[in-house]
C-alpha positions, 0 to 999 in steps of 0.5 A: 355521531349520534347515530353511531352512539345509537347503533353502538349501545343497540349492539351492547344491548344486543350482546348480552353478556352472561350473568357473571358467576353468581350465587345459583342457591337464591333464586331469582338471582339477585341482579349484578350492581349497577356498574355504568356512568350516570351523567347529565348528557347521555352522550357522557354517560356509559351504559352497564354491563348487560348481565342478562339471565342466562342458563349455565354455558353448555346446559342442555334442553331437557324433555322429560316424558311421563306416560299414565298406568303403563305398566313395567311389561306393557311397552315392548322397549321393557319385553311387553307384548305392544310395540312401541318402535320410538320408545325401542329407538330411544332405548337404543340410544339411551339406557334403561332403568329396570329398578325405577320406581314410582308412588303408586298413584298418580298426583303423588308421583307427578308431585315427587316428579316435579320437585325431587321431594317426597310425595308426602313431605310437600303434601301430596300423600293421595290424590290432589283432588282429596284433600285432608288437611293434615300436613301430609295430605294438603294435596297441594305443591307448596312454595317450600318445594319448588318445581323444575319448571320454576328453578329452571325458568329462574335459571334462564330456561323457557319452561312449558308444559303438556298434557295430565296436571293432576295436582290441583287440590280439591276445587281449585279449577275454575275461573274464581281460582285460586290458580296457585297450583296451575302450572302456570304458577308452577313455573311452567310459562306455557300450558296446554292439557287438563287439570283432571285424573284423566280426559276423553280423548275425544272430546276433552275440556282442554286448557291454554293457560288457565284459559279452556279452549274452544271446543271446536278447536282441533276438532276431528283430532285426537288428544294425544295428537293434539298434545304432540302438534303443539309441543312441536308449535311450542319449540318451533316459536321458542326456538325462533325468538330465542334460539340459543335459550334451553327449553324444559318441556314436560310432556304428560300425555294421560295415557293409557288412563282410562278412557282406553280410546284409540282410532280404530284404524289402530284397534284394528292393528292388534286384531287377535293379537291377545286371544290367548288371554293374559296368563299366556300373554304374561308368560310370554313377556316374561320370556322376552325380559329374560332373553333381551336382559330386561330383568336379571336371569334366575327372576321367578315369575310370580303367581296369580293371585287368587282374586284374578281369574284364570283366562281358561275359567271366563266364559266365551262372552267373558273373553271376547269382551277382554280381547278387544279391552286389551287391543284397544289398550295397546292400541292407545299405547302404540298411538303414543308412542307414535305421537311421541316418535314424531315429536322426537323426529322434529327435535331430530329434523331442527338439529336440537337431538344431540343437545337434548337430555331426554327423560321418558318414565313409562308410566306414573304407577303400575297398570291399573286394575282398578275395573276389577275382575271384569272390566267396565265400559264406564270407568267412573260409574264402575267405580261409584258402584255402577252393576254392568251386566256380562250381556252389556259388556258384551254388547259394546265390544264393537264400540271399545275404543270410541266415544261412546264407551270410557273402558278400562280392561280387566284386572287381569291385563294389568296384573299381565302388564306388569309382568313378572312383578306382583300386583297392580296400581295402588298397592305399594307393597307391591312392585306391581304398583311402583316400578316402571321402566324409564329410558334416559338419552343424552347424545355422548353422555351414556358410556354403553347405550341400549344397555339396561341399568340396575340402580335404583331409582325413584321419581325423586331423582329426576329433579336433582338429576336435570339440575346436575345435567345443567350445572346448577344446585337446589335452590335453597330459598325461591322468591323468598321462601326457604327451600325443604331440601331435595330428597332424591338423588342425582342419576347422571352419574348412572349414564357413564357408570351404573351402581347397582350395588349403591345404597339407597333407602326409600319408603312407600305408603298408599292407603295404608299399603306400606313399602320400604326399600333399603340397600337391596331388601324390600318391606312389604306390608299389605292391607289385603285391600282390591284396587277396585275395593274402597275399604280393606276386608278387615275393616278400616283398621287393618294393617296386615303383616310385614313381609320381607323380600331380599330384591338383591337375589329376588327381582320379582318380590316372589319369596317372603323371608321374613321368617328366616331374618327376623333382625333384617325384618325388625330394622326395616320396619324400624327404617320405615317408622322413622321414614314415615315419621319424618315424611309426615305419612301419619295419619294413615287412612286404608281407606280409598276415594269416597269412603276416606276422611276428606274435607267434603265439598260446602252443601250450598242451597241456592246457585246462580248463574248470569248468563251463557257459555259458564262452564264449572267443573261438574264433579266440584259442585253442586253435590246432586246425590239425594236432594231435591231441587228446583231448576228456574231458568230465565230464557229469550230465545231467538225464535219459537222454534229455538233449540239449545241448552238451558243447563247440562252436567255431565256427560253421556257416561252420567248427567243430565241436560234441560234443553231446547228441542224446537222450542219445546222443553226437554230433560234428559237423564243418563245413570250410564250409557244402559239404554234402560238407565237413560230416561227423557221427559219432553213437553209436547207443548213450546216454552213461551218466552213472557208466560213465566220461568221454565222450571224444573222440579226434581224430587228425590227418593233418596241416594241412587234411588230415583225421583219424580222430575216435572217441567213447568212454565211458571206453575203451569206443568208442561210434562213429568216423569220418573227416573229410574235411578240416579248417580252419585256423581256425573262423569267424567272428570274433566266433565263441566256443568253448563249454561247455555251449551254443552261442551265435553262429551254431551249428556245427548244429541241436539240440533246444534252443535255443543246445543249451544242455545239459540238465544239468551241465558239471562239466569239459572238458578239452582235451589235444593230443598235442603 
């Protein structure tokens, strides 16, 4: 009897019955009143309903994919020049979207992306890591806008995430939190990727959680790789606990960001492939977009602009360098597409295809031109003022692609990229920043696949349509805080009958960069400012002139008619203001990266670090640049002849490292990877442990300039030296200031592996003069 009570309530329990039709707009979802029997004797009592969570009868598991700088003509599924044989399959089998927008930059994308909300209207104007305050620019995702990893997770859904989290406001990264903003508090149950603008591809700082993960874990293993193997691990245990439970699995790989690295068995693939440079290469995409129906015929294919130059003025040195630049980019590209392809085939090989609405956006903004007309080899030192010499760009041209270069091409080929639209990244008055293709797949949901739709489309209609596609509303109030309502527009009703004529308004804003488009006209007002100029050629306060595009007839944005509209001109202008307004994108900054008004990081004087293995991210702090400083470190080695790191920051690309070498004391400091800019200080004698501290003394000659470093044992001088010139900033992004070990991308070679130290770190302490 009792035995049977117990099998019969295991199986009641077991059989859980869905929750019963319920108020979807409260999330969580109020629980179902208590509907069973209370008695003395549980064997009198009757057990409740089991009304557990559960996603809506039919909803599908959803992959939403977002590539980073892919330009509109990269991907050969849009007319590019780089094949990408899984991305053509899913468009085969899907539709694309050839007036699909996005921000034209990447935190406020994948901000819209997430929550279906205006970039600026939940806080995320510009970058997330710099903040102003101002309600526009928080550089947080807020509670009032839920993200669809946290609707869908209350909603019965297993969430996860993989790859680039670029929205953590300014200092949110380290193990003191706070982790509000992680994806982990964003919904997202699972996460594994960075929390940066962009990563080494081969050795990054990785997260599980809020976790980072071993270095030496997935070693010999790419990124974009070890992203693909472990969304396919994610599915494979998700699926085995819970099989009929959805999952949303949001797939962020960071590439083709720089760095442009890729294995070199792929670089060699596009071995001569661009030699005819990118004016040729853009005419030719532009011809193959014609042809398949990428863009409508009759698009003009607009002109260079004067700051890019023509391929047939550079040099023979100058275009060598260029070539290889853009094999390793479409190199990088082919690789995700090839990680991406075997993702898919899985979902394919476990039967969960069909079930799937698969959501792939190439790109978070236009191809970057941010190098400038030449390229770089150092991405973030470029953009911090670093001088590359033609003969050192030359010099590393073998060296493209691998660990010991962090390159990003020449404008030239984001400007080809992005054919046949104007521009590149950062610009939203220009097409080139903000549209990218994007390929939806849904097995019977699409009327006419492998066709290509012309709606418009922005970031902010993903949200809203997946909540479509899994029969659910926008919640209006999450976990007790009322909901900003959603501001884009469900695209599902596009997969059974594309609207291209349908109205639509939309603004852009960067930098003071305005755009603004509204059923088929598209505002354009230009700053005049470079992607890899900090501040406009008018100054600060410029704001140039509004331009006037009408995309019905002009798919391009080739011919300015404002002059023949004046009416149209004054009313979009007027749309704008008042989107502007209610979007909270004022004040307006034309400014770009250090120069913009920002919150500035705390000038602390004295750190102290406890112990080994502490890793901060070494772009938050300290602040190095112009300050002298002492270093004391408090060591026990294992032995005389120990090695290791005492503290390192940065990377190969710029930081410096106090080790370790055979127990003599050693500073290393790298401006960049110029041989000339990496300048060693090394003691003849050993650090004896029980004579006193090992100090370091720098003292600086001024911001960039250099200083004189001396390493001293208590007041004893064991070495000094001058560097040359200092850095206003280590890099990369992902890069960390170490105790005891150097993970990332080390600053140099040690004897041990990451230089872990061989022995204790019982403190370091930083103190600036000032």
């Amino acid at each position: 009897m009792k035995l049977r009570f117990l099998l019969t309530s295991c199986l009641a329990l077991s059989a859980a019955a869905p929750l019963l039709a319920q108020d979807r707009t409260v999330l969580p979802i109020p629980p179902a009143p208590f509907d069973g029997v209370v008695a003395e004797n549980i064997l009198d009592a009757k057990l409740p309903t089991n009304q557990s969570l559960r996603a809506p009868q039919g909803a599908p598991n959803v992959l939403l994919f977002m590539a980073d700088d892919v330009g509109f003509a990269m991907s050969s599924a849009f007319g590019g020049p780089v094949p990408t044989p899984n991305f053509d399959r899913l468009a085969a089998n899907g539709q694309r979207y050839n007036r699909f927008h996005t921000t034209g930059i990447c935190s406020p994308t994948r901000a819209a992306l997430l929550t279906g909300r205006n970039n600026h209207n939940m806080g995320v104007g510009h970058l997330s890591d710099t903040p102003t305050g101002f309600p526009g620019y928080t550089g947080a995702i807020g509670p009032q806008t839920a993200t669809i990893a946290q609707v869908l997770r209350l909603n019965g859904y297993s969430t996860a995430m993989f790859g680039k989290h670029h929205n953590l406001p300014n200092g949110d990264d380290s193990a003191a939190g706070p982790f509000d903003f992680w994806p982990t508090s964003l919904g997202f149950e699972y996460f594994f990727g960075i929390v940066a603008g962009d990563s080494d591809q081969y050795n990054p700082n990785l997260y599980r959680g809020t976790n980072r993960v071993d270095p030496d874990e997935g070693k010999g293993r790419m990124l974009e790789q070890r992203l693909a193997d472990d969304i396919i691990s994610w599915v494979h245990n998700q699926k085995a606990a819970a099989p009929e439970k959805p999952f949303f699995a949001y797939y962020a790989p960071g590439s083709t960001h720089a760095p442009h690295q890729a294995p070199q068995e792929h670089i060699t693939r596009f071995h001569g492939q661009f030699d005819q440079g990118w004016d040729k290469v853009r005419e030719d995409s532009f011809k193959r977009q014609i042809k398949a129906g990428i863009i409508p015929k009759g698009t003009k294919l607009t002109p260079r602009p004067a700051q890019i130059p023509a391929w047939d003025s550079l040099t023979a040195q100058e275009k060598a360098f260029a070539i290889r630049t853009m094999e390793v980019a479409a190199a990088q590209l082919a690789y995700q597409d090839e990680q991406f392809g075997l993702v898919i085939a899985e979902l394919e090989r476990m039967g969960l295809s069909d079930s799937t609405l698969i959501m792939a956006i190439q790109g978070d903004n236009g191809a970057s031109g941010e190098a400038g007309p030449h390229g770089t080899v150092n991405e973030l030192q470029h953009i911090n003022g670093l001088k590359e010499a033609p003969e050192w760009l030359a010099a590393n041209v073998q060296k493209l692609g691998g660990p010991m270069t962090y390159q990003n091409y020449p404008v030239g080929w984001a400007w080809a990229m992005n054919a046949p639209l104007r521009w590149v990244k950062q610009n939203p008055s220009m097409l080139g920043a903000i549209r990218n293709g994007m390929i939806a797949s849904w097995h019977g949901k699409i009327a006419q696949t492998g066709t290509v739709c012309g709606e418009f489309g922005h970031v902010v209609d993903i949200a809203p349509t997946i909540y479509q596609a899994v029969g659910i509303p926008a919640p209006t109030l999450v976990n007790g805080v009322a909901q900003k309502p959603v501001d884009g527009q469900s695209l599902l009703p596009s997969l059974a009958a594309c609207a291209p004529d349908k109205p639509r308004t939309q603004y852009f804003e960067l930098s003071g960069m305005r755009g603004l488009y509204h059923d088929g006209w598209f505002a354009s007002r230009d700053t005049g400012r470079m992607a890899w100029e900090k501040v406009p050629p008018g100054g600060p306060r410029a704001t140039g002139e509004w331009e006037l595009y009408d995309l019905r007839r002009d798919f391009s944005q080739n011919t300015n008619v404002a002059a023949a509209n004046p009416a149209k001109m004054q009313e979009l202008a007027e749309i704008w203001q008042r989107e502007a307004t209610r979007n909270n994108v004022f004040p307006m900054d034309t400014r770009f990266g250090g120069a913009r008004t920002l919150i500035r990081p705390e000038m602390r004087k004295r750190y102290d670090f406890w112990g080994k293995d502490i890793s901060l991210t070494a772009l938050r702090s300290p602040v190095w640049v112009g300050r002298s400083y002492t270093i004391e470190a408090d060591l026990a080695p294992d032995k005389a002849d120990a090695s290791g790191v005492v503290m390192a920051v940065g990377s190969h690309f710029a930081g410096f490292s106090l080790f370790l070498d055979q127990g003599r004391p050693v500073f290393v400091y790298a401006r960049s990877t110029q041989p000339d800019q990496i300048f060693k200080i090394a003691s003849d004698k050993p650090f004896v442990p029980g004579n006193g501290l090992l100090r370091l003394r720098f003292d600086s000659e001024g911001p960039f300039k250099g200083g004189k470093v001396t390493i001293l044992q208590g007041e004893n001088a064991m070495a000094a030296g001058q560097i040359g010139e200092t850095f206003l900033s280590p890099s990369g992004l992902t890069e960390t200031l170490d105790i005891g070990r150097d993970i990332g991308v080390s600053v140099t070679d040690y004897r041990t592996p990451h230089g872990n130290l061989e022995g204790d770190v019982r403190r370091v302490s930083i103190l600036f003069d000032r």
